[in-house]
VOGU-3710 file (C-alpha; in Angstrom, 3 decimals, decimal comma):
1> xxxxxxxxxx> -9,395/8,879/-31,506  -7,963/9,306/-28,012  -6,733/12,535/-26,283  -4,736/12,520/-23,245  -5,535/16,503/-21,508  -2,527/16,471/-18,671  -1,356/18,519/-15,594  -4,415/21,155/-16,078  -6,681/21,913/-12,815  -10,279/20,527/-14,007
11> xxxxxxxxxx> -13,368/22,126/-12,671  -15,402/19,308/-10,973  -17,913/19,430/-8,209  -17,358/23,345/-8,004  -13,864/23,335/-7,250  -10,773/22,950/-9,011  -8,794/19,660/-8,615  -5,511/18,897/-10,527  -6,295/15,959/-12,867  -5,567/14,398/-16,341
21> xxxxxxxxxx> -8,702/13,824/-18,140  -8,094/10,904/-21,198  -11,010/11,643/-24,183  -12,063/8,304/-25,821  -13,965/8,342/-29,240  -15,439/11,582/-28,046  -16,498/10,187/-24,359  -14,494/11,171/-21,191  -13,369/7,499/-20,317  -10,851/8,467/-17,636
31> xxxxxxxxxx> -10,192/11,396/-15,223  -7,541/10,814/-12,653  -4,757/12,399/-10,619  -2,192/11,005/-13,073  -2,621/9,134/-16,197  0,594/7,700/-17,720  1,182/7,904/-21,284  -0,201/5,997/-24,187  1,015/5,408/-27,522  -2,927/5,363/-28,824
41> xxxxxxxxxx> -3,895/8,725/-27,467  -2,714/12,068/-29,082  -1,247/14,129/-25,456  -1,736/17,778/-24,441  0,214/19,451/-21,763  -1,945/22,084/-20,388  0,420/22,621/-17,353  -1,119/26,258/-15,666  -4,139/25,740/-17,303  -7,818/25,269/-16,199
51> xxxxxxxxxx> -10,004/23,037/-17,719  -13,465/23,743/-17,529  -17,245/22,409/-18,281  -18,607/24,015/-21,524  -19,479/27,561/-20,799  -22,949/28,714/-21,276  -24,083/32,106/-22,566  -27,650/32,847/-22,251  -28,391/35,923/-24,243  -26,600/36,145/-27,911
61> xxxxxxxxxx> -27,824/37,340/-31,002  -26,749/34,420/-34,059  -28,662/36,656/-36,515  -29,995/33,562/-39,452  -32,464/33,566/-40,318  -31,928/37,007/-41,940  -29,447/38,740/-41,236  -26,503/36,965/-42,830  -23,912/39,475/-43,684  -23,902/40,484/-40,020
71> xxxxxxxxxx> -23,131/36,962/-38,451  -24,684/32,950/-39,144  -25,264/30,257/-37,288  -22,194/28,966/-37,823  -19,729/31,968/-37,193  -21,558/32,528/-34,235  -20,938/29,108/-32,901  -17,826/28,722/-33,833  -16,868/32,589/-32,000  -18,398/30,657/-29,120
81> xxxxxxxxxx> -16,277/27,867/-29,074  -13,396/29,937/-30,106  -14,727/31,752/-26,108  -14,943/28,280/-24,455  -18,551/28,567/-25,195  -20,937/25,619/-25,642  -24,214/26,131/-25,255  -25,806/29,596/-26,151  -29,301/30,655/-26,332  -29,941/33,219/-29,032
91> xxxxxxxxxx> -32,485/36,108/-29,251  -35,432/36,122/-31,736  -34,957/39,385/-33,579  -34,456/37,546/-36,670  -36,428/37,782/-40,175  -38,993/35,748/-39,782  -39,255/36,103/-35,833  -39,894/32,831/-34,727  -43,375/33,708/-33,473  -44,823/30,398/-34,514
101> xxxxxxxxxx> -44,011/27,246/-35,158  -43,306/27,689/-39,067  -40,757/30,718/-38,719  -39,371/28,776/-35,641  -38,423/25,679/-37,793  -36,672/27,922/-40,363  -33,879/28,448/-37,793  -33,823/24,896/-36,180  -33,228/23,616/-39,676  -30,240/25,918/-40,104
111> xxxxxxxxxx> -29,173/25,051/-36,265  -28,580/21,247/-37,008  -27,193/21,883/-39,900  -24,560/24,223/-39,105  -24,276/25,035/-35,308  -20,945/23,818/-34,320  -21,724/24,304/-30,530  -25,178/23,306/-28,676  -27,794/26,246/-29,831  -31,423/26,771/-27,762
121> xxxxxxxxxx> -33,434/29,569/-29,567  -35,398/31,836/-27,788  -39,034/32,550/-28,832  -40,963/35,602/-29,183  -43,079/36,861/-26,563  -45,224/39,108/-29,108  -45,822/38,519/-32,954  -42,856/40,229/-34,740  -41,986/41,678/-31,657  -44,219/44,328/-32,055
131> xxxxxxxxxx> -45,822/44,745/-28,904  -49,237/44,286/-30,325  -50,145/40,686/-29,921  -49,042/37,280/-28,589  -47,091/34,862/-30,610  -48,233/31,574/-31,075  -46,468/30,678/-27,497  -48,020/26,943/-27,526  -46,782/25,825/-30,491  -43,193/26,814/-29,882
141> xxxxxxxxxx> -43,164/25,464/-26,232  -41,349/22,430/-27,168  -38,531/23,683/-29,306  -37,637/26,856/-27,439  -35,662/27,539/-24,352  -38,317/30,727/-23,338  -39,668/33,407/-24,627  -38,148/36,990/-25,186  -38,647/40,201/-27,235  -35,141/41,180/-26,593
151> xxxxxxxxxx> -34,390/44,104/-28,397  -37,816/45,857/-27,012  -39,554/45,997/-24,172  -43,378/44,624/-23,749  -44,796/47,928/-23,368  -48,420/46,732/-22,295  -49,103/45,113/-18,884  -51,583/43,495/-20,133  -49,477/41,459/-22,952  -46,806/40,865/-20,799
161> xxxxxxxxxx> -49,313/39,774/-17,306  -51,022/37,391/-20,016  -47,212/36,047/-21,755  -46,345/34,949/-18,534  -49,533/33,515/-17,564  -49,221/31,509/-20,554  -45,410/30,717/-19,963  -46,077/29,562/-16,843  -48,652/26,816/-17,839  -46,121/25,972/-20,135
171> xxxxxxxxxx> -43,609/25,819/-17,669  -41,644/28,066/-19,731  -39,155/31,020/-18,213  -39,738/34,550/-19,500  -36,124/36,837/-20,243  -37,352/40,146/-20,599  -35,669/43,575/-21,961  -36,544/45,365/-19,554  -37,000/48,967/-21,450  -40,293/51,466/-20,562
181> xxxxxxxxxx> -39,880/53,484/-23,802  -41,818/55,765/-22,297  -39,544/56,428/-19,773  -36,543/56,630/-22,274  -35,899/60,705/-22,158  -32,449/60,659/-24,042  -30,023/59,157/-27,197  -27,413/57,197/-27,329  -25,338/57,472/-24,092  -25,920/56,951/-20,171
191> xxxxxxxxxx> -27,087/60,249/-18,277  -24,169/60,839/-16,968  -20,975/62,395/-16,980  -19,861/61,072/-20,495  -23,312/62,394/-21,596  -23,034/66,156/-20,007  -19,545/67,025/-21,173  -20,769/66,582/-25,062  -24,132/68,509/-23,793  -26,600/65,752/-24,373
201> xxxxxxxxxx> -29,384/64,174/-22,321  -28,684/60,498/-21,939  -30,986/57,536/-21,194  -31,806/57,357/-18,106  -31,857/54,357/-16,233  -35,557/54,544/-14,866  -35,891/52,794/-18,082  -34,607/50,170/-17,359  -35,633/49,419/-13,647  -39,253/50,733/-13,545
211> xxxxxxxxxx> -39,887/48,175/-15,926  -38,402/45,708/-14,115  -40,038/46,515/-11,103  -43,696/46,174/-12,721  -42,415/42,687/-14,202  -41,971/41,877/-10,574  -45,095/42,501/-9,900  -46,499/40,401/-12,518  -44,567/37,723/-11,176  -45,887/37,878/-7,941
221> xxxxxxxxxx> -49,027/37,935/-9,693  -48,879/34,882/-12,005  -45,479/32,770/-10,645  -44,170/32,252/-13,379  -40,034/31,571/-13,682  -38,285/35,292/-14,795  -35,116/36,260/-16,217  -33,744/39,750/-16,690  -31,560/40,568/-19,527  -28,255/42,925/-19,199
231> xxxxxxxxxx> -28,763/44,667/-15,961  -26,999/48,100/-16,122  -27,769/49,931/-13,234  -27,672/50,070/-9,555  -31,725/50,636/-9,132  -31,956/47,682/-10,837  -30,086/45,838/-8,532  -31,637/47,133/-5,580  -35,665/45,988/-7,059  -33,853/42,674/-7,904
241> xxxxxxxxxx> -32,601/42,143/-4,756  -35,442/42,992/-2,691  -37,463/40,463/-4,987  -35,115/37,640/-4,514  -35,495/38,701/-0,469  -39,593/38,626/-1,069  -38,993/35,061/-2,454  -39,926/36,171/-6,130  -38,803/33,603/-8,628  -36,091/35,766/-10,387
251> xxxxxxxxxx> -32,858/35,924/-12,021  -30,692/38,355/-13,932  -27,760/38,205/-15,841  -25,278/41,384/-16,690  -22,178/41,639/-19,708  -18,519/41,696/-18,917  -18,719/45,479/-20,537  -20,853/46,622/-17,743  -18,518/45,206/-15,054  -15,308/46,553/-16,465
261> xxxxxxxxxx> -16,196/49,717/-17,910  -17,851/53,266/-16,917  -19,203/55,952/-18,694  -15,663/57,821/-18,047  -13,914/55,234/-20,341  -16,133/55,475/-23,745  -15,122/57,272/-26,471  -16,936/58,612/-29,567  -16,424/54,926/-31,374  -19,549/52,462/-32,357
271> xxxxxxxxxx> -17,842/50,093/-29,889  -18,825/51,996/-27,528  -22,611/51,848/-28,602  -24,383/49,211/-26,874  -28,323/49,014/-25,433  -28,796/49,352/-22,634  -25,411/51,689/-22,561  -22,562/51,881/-20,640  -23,044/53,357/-17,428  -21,664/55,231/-14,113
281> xxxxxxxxxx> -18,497/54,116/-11,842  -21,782/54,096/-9,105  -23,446/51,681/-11,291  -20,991/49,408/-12,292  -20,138/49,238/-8,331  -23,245/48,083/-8,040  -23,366/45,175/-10,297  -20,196/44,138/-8,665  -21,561/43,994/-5,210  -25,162/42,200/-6,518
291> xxxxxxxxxx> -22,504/39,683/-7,911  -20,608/39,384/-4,617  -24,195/39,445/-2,643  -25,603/36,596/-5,192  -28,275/39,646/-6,628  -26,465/38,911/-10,460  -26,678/34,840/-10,833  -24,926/35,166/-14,867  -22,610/36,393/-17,036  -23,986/36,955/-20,436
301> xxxxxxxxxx> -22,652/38,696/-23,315  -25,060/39,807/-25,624  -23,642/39,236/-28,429  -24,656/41,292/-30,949  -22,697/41,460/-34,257  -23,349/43,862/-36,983  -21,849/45,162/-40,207  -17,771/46,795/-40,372  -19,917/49,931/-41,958  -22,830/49,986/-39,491
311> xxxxxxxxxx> -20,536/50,192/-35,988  -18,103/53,172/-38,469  -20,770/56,194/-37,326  -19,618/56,624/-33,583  -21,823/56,670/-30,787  -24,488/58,960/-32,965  -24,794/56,906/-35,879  -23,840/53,335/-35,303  -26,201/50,463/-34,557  -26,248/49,205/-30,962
321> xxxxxxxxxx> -24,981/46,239/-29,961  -21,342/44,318/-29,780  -19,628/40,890/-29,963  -18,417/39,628/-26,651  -18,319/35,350/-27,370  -14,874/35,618/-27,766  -13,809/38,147/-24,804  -16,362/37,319/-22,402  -13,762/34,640/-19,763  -10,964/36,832/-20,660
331> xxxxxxxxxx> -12,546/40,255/-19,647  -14,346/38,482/-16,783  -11,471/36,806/-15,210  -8,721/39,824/-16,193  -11,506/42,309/-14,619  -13,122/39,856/-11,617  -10,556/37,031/-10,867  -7,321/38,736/-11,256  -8,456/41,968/-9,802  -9,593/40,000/-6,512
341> xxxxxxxxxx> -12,701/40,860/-6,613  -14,088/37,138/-6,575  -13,055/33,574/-6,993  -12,261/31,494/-9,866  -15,005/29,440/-8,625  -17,316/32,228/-8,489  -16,588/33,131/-11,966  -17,776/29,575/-12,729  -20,952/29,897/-11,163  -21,512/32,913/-13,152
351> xxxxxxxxxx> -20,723/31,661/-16,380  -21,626/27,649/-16,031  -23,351/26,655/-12,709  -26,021/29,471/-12,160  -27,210/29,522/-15,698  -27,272/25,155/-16,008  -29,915/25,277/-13,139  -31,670/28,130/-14,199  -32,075/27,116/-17,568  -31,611/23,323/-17,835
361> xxxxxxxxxx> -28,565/23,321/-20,273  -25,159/22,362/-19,960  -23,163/19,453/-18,514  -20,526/18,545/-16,052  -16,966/16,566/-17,134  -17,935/13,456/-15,670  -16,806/9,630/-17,183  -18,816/8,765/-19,633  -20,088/11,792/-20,956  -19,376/13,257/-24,620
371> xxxxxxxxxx> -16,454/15,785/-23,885  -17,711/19,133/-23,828  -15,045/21,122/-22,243  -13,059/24,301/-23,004  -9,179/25,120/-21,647  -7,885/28,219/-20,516  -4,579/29,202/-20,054  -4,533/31,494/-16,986  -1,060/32,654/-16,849  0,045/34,411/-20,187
381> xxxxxxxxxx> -1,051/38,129/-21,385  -2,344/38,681/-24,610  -4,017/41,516/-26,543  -7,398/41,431/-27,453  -7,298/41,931/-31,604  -10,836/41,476/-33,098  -9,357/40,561/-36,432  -8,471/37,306/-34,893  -12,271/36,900/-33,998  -14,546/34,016/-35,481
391> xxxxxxxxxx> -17,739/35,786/-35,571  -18,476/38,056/-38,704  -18,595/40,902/-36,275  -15,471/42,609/-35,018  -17,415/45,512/-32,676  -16,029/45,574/-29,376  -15,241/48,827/-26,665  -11,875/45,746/-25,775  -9,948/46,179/-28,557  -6,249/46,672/-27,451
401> xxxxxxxxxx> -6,808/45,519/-24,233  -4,142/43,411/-22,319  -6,024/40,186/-20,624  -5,672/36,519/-19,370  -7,344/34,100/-19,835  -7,132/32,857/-23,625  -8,812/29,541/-25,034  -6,833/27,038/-25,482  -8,948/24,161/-26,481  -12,630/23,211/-26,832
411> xxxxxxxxxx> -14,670/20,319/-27,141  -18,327/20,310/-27,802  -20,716/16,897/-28,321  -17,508/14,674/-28,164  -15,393/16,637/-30,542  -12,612/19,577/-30,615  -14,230/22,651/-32,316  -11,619/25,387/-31,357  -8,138/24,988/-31,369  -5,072/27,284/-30,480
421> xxxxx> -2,188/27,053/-32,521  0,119/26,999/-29,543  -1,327/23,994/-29,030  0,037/21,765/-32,035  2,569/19,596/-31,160
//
């Protein structure tokens, strides 16, 4: 089967370049300023569109093995293609953890079976993620993209100075939750001005960045390669940057909700309810600048799908965590591109460049590769309505929301896995 992709601007070499791009049995055979017509190949005009590398999405939650009824492997990947999404990297907080090689296999089996998109699992750092001892980190080396407890912190220096010593034999990254539990001193909101007018005592963010800054001190300590999850806050921005300035190998990634929201816009509503939480105006200014400054390298969503009836408590009651696959270029471009803020090509760093050299995953659209590509159409508005999502989770604090940026099209390993109705001929 041929497909002709014409008049789009197509992400190559970091910059945008106006180009047809002709698919051929599920390889990119041609990419040129104009190709005419063929009666073999089914045509697309994606006039005002982008057309972009597969995106990649380093922290999601797929939930199988055990946790069907809240999302599978293959809702999840197909709410990720249904983003523009192609390679994702879900957390372990699964039943069984994949803390050896046996629980690990139960959801690689279920990956090649179902996954519609390209899936790398993340590993446990601790058995069960419980804190209390080290997984079997050997015998998972060569299946998993790291290790992570995501979900919880490592509490113990100890467990955590000897996980990355391990890692880094292994030549394996650590992406840590970064969460002293000690250090956690409130419920269920950010100490802040969302938090005082209901009388509470939020969570304050020395939870988050004290443990940061004693994982950066581990690294200095055993070198191994780090990776923060879901930054919040601006201390943890400013121990992240001075690393990076002390040569400390580090990233970070943040979500699209902590760029575009504050803890002035949340409302009592389990969309709202996400770990770490939303945060202050000061905070989210923050993340914006590390991205500006080169402090944030990704844009991850978390992805975190759960029950209709489990996000139906409010802020009190309902389980943390949201879906984001299917907003995340929409809410990042609406809130970052359109706003000004940075470039197009910036954005693409943040959701396909930084994370393909970080992690190793991910391609370019280059002749003779399998297509894996995803279109956006740039220049229409359209409401965000999480009935119209893929994943099994419908959770989100964007709901309503006017944005730009809608997928169009996506091809993963060669073949189209998401496709807009507007785009039938």
């Amino acid at each position: 089967m041929q497909y002709l992709l014409k008049n789009a601007k197509v992400y190559m070499d970091r910059q945008f370049k106006k180009a047809d791009i002709l698919i051929d049995g599920g390889f990119v055979s041609k990419i040129e300023e104009v190709i005419p017509h063929c009666s073999e190949a089914k045509v697309f005009d994606f006039s005002d569109c982008i057309i972009v590398p597969g995106l990649i999405d380093v922290h999601v939650h797929l939930r199988e093995p055990g946790f069907l009824y809240k999302e599978t492997i293959e809702t999840g990947t197909m709410a990720a293609a249904h983003g523009g999404i192609t390679h994702i990297c879900p957390m372990p907080n699964l039943n069984p953890v994949p803390d050896n090689a046996e629980n690990l296999e139960v959801q690689l089996d279920a990956i090649k079976k179902t996954a519609k998109v390209s899936v790398y699992p993340f590993a446990a750092i601790t058995k069960g993620q419980k804190g209390e001892e080290l997984a079997d980190l050997e015998a998972m080396a060569e299946n998993a993209i790291g290790y992570s407890d995501d979900g919880k912190g490592v509490q113990s220096d100890d467990m955590m100075r000897e996980a990355m010593r391990r890692a880094k034999a292994l030549g394996k990254i650590i992406s840590a939750h970064c969460e002293d539990e000690s250090l956690l001193e409130g419920i269920i909101v950010h100490d802040g001005e969302f938090a005082r007018s209901l009388g509470l005592k939020g969570i304050s963010d020395k939870s988050e960045w004290m443990q940061i800054a004693r994982d950066i001190e581990l690294v200095r300590e055993t070198g191994v390669k780090y990776h923060v999850c879901h930054i919040s806050s601006k201390e943890s921005i400013r121990v992240i940057r001075e690393a990076k300035k002390q040569g400390i190998d580090i990233t970070c990634e943040t979500g699209p909700h902590y760029l575009v929201l504050d803890d002035t816009m949340i409302c009592d509503d389990g969309g709202f309810k996400m770990n770490p939480p939303i945060r202050s105006r000061e905070d989210k200014l923050a993340l914006i600048e590390g991205i500006l400054d080169g402090t944030v390298d990704m844009i991850a969503t978390d992805h975190a799908p759960h029950s209709a009836e489990e996000k139906s408590k409010g802020l009190g009651f309902s389980m943390n965590g949201i879906v984001g696959l299917e907003t995340s270029f929409a809410m990042s471009y609406t809130g970052l591109v359109k706003t000004g803020i940075i470039s197009l090509e910036q954005l693409m760093s943040l959701m396909h460049d930084n994370a393909k050299e970080r992690f190793g995953i991910g391609g370019e659209i280059e002749i003779g590769k399998a297509a894996d590509l995803a279109v956006f159409d740039l220049t229409h508005e359209y409401e965000i309505n999480p009935e119209d999502f893929l994943s099994k989770g419908k959770s989100t604090p964007f709901a309503g929301v006017k944005a730009f940026g809608k997928c169009l099209m996506t091809f993963a390993n060669g073949g189209i896995v998401w496709q807009d109705n507007s785009t039938e001929n």
